[in-house]
VEXGUBA-880734 format. One record per atom (N, C-alpha, C): residue number from 1; atom name; x, y, z. Coordinates in Angstrom, 2 decimals. Each point is the difference from the previous one (the first is absolute). Layout:
REM VEXGUBA-880734
> NUM:CA:X:Y:Z
...
REM end
This chain:
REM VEXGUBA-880734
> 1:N:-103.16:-128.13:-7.44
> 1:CA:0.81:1.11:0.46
> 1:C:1.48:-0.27:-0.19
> 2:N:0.21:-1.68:-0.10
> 2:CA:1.82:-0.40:0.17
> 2:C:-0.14:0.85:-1.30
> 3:N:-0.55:-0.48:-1.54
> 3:CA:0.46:0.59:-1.31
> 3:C:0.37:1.44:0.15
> 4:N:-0.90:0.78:0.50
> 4:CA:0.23:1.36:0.07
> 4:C:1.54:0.55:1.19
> 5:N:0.25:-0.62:0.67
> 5:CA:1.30:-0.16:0.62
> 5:C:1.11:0.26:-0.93
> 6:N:-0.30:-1.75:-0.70
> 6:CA:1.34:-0.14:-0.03
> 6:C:-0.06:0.78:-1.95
> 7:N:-0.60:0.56:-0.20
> 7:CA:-0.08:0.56:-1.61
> 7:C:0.69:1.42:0.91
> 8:N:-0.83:0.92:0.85
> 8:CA:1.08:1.14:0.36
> 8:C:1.57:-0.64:1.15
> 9:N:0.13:-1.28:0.22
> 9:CA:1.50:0.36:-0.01
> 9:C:0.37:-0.34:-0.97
> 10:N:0.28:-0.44:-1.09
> 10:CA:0.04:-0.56:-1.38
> 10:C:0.48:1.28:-0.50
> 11:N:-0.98:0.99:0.12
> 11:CA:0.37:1.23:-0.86
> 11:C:0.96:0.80:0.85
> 12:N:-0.16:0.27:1.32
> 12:CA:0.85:0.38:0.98
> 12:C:1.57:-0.62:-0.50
> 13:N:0.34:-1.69:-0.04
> 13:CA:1.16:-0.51:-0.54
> 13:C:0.73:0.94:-1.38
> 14:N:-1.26:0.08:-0.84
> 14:CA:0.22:-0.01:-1.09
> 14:C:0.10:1.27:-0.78
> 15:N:-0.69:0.57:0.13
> 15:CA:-0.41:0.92:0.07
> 15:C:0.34:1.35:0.46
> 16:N:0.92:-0.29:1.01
> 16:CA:0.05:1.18:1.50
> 16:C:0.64:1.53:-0.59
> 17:N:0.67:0.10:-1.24
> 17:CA:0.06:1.09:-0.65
> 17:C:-0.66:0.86:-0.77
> 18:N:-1.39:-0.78:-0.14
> 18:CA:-1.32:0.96:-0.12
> 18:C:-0.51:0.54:1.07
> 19:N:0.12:-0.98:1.10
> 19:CA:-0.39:1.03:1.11
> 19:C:-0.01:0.27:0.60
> 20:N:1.78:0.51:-0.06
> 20:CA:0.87:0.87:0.67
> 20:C:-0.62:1.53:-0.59
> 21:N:0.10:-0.22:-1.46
> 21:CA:0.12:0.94:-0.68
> 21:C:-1.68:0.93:0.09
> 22:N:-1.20:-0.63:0.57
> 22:CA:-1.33:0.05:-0.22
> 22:C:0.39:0.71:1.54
> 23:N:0.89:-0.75:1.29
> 23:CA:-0.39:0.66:0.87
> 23:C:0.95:1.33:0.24
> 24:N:1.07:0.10:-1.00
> 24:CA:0.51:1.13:0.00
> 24:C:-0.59:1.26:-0.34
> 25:N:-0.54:-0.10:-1.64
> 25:CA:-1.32:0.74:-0.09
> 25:C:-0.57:0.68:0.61
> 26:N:-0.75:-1.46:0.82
> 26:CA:-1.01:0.79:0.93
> 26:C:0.78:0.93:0.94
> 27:N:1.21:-0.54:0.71
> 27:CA:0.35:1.03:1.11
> 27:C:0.59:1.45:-0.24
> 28:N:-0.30:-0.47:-1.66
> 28:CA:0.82:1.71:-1.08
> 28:C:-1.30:0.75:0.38
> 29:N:-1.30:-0.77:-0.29
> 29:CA:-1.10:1.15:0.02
> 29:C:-0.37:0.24:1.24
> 30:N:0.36:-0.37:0.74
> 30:CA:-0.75:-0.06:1.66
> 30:C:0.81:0.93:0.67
> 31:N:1.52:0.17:-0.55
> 31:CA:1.01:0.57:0.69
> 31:C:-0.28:1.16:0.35
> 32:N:-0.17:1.34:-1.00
> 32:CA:-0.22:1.07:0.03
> 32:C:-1.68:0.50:0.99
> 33:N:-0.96:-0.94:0.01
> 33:CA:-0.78:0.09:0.70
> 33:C:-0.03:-0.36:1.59
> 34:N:0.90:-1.01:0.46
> 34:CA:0.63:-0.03:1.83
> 34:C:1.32:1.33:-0.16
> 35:N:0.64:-0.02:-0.81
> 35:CA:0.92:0.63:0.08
> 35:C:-0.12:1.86:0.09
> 36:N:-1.10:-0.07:-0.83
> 36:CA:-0.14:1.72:-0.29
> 36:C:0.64:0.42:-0.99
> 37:N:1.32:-0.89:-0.47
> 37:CA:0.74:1.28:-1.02
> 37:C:0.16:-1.69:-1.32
> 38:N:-0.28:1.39:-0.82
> 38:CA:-0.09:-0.51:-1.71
> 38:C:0.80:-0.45:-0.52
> 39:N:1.94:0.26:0.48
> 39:CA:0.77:-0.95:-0.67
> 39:C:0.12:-0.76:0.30
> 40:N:-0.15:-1.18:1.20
> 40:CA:-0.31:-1.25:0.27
> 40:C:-0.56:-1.09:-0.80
> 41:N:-0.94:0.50:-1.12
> 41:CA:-0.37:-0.84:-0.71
> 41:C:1.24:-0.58:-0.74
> 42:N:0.51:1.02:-1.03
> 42:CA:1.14:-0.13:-0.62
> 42:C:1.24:-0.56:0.86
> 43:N:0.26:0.01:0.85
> 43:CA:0.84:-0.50:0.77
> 43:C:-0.47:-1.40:0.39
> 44:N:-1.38:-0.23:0.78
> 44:CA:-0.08:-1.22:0.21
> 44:C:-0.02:-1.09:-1.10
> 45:N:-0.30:0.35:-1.41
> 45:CA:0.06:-0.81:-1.31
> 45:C:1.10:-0.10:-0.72
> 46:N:1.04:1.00:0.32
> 46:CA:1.39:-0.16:-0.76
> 46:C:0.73:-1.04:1.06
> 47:N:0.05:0.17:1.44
> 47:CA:0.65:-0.74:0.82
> 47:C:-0.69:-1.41:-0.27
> 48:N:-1.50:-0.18:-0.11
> 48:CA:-0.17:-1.53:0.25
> 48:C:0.36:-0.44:-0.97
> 49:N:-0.21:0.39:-1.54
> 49:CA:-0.35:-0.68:-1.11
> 49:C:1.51:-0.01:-0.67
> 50:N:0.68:1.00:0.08
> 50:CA:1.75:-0.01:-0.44
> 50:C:0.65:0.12:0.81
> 51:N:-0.14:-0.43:1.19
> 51:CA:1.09:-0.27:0.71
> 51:C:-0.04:-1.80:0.77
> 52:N:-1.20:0.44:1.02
> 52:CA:-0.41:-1.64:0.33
> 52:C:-0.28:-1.09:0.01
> 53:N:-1.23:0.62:-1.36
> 53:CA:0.05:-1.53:-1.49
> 53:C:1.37:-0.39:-0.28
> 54:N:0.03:0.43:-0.63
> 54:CA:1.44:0.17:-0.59
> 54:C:1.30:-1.78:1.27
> 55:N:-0.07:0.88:0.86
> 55:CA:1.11:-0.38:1.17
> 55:C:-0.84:-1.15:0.39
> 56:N:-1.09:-0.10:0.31
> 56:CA:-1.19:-1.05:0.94
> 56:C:0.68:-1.15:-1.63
> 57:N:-0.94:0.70:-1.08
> 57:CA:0.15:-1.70:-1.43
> 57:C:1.86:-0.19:0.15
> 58:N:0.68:0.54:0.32
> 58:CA:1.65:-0.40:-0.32
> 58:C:0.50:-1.03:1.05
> 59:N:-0.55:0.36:1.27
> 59:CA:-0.23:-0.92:1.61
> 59:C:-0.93:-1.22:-0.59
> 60:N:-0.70:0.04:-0.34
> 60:CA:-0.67:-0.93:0.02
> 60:C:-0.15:-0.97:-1.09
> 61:N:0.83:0.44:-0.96
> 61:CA:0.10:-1.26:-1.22
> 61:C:0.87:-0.39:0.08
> 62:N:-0.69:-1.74:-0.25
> 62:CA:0.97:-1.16:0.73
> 62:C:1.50:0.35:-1.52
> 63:N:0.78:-1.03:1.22
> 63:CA:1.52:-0.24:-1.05
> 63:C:-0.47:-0.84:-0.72
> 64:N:0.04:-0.19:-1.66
> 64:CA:0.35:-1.35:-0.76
> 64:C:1.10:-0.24:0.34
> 65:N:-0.40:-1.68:-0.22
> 65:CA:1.16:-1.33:-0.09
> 65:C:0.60:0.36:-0.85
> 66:N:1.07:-0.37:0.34
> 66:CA:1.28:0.00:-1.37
> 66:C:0.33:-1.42:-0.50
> 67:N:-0.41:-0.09:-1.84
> 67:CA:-0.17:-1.26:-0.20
> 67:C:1.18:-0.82:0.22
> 68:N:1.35:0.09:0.46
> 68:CA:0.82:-0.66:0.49
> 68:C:-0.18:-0.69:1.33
> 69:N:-0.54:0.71:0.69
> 69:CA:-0.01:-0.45:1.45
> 69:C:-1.57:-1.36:0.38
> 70:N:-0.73:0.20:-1.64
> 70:CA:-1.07:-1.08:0.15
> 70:C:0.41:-1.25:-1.00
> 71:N:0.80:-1.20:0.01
> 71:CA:0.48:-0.90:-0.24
> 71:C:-1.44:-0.38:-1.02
> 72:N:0.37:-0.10:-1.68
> 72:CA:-0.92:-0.10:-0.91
> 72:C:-0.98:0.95:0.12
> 73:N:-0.10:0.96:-0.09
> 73:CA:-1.13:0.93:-0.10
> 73:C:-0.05:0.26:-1.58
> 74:N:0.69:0.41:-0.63
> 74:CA:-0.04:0.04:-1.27
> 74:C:0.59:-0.92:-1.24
> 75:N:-0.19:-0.57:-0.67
> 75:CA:0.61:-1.03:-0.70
> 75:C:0.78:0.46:-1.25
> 76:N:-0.21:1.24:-0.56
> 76:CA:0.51:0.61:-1.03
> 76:C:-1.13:0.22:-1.50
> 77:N:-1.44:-1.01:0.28
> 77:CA:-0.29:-0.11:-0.72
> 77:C:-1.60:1.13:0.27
> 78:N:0.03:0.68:-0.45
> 78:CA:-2.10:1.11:-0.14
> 78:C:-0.94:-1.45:0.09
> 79:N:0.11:-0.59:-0.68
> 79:CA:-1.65:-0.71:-0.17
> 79:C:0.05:-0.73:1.42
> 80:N:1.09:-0.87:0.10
> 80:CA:0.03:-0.75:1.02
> 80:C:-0.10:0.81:1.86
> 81:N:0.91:1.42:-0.23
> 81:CA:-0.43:0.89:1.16
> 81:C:-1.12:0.38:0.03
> 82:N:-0.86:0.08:-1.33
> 82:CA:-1.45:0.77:0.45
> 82:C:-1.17:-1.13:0.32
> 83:N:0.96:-1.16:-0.40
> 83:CA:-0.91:-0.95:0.25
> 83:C:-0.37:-0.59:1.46
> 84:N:1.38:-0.30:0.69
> 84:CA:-0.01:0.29:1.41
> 84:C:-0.38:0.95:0.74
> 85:N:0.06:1.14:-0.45
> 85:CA:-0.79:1.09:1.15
> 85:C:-1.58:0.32:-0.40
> 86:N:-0.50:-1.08:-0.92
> 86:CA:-1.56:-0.19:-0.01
> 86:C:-0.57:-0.67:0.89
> 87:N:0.94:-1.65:-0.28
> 87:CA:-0.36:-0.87:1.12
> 87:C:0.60:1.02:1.16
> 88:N:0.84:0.46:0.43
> 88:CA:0.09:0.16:1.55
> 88:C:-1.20:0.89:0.38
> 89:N:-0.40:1.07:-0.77
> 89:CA:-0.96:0.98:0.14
> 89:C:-2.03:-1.03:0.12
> 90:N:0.12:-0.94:-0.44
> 90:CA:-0.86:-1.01:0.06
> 90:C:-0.39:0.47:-1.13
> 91:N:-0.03:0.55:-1.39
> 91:CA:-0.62:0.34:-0.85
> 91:C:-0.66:-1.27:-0.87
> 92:N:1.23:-1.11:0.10
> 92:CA:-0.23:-0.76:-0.66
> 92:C:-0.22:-1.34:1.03
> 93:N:-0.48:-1.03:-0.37
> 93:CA:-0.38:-1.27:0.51
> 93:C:1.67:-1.08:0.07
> 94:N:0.28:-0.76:0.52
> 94:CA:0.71:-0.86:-0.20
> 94:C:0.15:-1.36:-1.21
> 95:N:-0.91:-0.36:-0.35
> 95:CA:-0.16:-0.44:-0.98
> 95:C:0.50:0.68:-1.33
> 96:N:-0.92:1.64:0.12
> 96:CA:0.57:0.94:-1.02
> 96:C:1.04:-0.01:-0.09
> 97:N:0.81:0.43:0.86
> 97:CA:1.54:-0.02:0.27
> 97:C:0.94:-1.17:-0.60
> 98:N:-0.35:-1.09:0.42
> 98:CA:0.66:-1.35:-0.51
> 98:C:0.12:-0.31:-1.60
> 99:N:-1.69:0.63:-0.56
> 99:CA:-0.35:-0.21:-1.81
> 99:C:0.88:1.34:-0.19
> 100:N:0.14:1.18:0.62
> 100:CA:0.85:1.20:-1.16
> 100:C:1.36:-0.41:0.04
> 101:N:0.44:-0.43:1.28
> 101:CA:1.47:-0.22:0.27
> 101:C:0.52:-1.20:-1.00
> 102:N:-0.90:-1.14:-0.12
> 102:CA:0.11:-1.24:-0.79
> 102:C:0.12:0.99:-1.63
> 103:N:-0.96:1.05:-0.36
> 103:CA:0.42:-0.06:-1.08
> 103:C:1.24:1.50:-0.11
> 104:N:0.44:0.82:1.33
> 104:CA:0.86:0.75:-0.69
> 104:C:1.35:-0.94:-0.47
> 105:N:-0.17:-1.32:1.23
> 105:CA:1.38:-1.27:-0.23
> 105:C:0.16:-0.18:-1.64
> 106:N:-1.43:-0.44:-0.72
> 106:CA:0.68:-0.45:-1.42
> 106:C:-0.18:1.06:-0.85
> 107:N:-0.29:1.47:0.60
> 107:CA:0.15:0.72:-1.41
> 107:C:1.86:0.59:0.37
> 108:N:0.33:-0.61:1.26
> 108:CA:1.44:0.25:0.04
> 108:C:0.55:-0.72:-0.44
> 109:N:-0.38:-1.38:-0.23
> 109:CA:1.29:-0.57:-0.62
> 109:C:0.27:0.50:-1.74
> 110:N:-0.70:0.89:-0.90
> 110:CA:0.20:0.45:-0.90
> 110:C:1.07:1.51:0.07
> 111:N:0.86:-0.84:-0.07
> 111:CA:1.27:1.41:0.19
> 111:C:0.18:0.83:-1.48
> 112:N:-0.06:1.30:0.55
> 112:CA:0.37:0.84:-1.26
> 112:C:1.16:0.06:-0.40
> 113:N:0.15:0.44:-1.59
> 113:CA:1.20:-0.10:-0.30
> 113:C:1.43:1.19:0.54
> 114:N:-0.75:1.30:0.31
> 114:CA:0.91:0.51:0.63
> 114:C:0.18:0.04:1.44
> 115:N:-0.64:-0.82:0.46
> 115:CA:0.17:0.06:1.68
> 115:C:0.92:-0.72:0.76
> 116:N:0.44:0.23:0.72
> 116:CA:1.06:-0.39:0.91
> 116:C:-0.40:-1.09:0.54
> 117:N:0.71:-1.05:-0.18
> 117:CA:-0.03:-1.54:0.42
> 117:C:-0.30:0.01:1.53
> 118:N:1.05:0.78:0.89
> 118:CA:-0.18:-0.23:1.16
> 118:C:-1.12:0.58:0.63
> 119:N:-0.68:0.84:-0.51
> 119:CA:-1.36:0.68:0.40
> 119:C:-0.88:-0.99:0.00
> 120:N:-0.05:-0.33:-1.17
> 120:CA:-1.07:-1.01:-0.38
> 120:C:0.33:-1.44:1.04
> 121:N:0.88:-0.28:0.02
> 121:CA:0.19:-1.34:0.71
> 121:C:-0.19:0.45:1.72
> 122:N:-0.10:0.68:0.51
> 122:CA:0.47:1.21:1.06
> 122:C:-2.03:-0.17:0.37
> 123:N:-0.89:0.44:-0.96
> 123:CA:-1.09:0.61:0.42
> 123:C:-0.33:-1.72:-0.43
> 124:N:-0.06:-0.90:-0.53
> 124:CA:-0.54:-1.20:-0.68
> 124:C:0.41:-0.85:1.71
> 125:N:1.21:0.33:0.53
> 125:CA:0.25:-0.74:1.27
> 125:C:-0.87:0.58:1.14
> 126:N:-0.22:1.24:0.41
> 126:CA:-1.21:1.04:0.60
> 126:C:-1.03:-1.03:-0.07
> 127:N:-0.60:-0.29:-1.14
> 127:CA:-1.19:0.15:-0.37
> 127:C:-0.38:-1.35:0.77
> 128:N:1.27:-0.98:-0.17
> 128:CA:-0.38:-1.35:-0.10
> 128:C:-0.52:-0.58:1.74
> 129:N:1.53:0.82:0.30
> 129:CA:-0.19:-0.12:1.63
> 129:C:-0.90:0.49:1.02
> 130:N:-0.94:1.22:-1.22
> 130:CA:-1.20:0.26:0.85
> 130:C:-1.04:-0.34:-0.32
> 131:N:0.10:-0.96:-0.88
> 131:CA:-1.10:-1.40:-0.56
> 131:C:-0.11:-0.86:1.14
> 132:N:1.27:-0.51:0.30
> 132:CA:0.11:-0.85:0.67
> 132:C:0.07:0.37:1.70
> 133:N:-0.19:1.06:0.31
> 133:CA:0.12:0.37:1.02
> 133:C:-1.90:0.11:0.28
> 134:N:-0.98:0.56:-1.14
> 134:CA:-0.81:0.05:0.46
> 134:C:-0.79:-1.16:-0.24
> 135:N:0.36:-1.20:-0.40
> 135:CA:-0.40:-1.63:0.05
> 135:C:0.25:-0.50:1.40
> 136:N:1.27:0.70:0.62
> 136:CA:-0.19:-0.89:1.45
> 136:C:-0.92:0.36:0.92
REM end
């Protein structure tokens, strides 16, 4: 019975704008029948669904971080950011992590010819310190 719990708050968390919108619906079709009169429907479905949705998802979605205010969150480099938000997401294993990171290190030390020195030396220093950060 816990599974069945915690799968409907799960969807309740997750979810809760389906069914807002499922129980708005319903109170569109139910309306005119406690109510007696027929424009209620239309009224109760324009108010829930464009007005309350609407206001309820704007209340309730969280603020993003602003990558300034998270000290290294981004390094400048795609492979190396998507590589970290695998491991953080657990997608990947730690081990995994250590063999891709080991090899984005030496396909960096091959600098292109039009690229900016300090980028390259910039993401090659990134890379190194979060080698060595995830050895300790």
């Amino acid at each position: 019975m816990s599974g069945l719990l915690r799968r409907v708050s799960w969807n309740l968390r997750r979810r809760w704008r389906r069914v807002f919108a499922l129980l708005v619906i319903g109170a569109g079709v139910l309306a005119p029948f406690i109510t007696g009169l027929w424009w209620t429907l239309p009224l109760v479905w324009f108010l829930g669904l464009f007005i309350l949705l609407p206001l309820a998802h704007t209340l309730a979605k969280p603020v993003p971080e602003r990558d300034e205010e998270r000290p290294g969150a981004r390094t400048g480099d795609p492979a190396l950011d998507a590589l970290r938000e695998r491991y953080a997401r657990d997608e990947i294993d730690e081990e995994t992590f250590e063999r891709k990171l080991e090899r984005l290190l030496e396909t960096e030390d091959a600098t292109p010819a039009e690229h900016d020195d300090t980028v390259t030396d910039r993401v090659r220093e990134n890379v190194r310190r979060e080698v060595e950060r995830i050895r300790e």
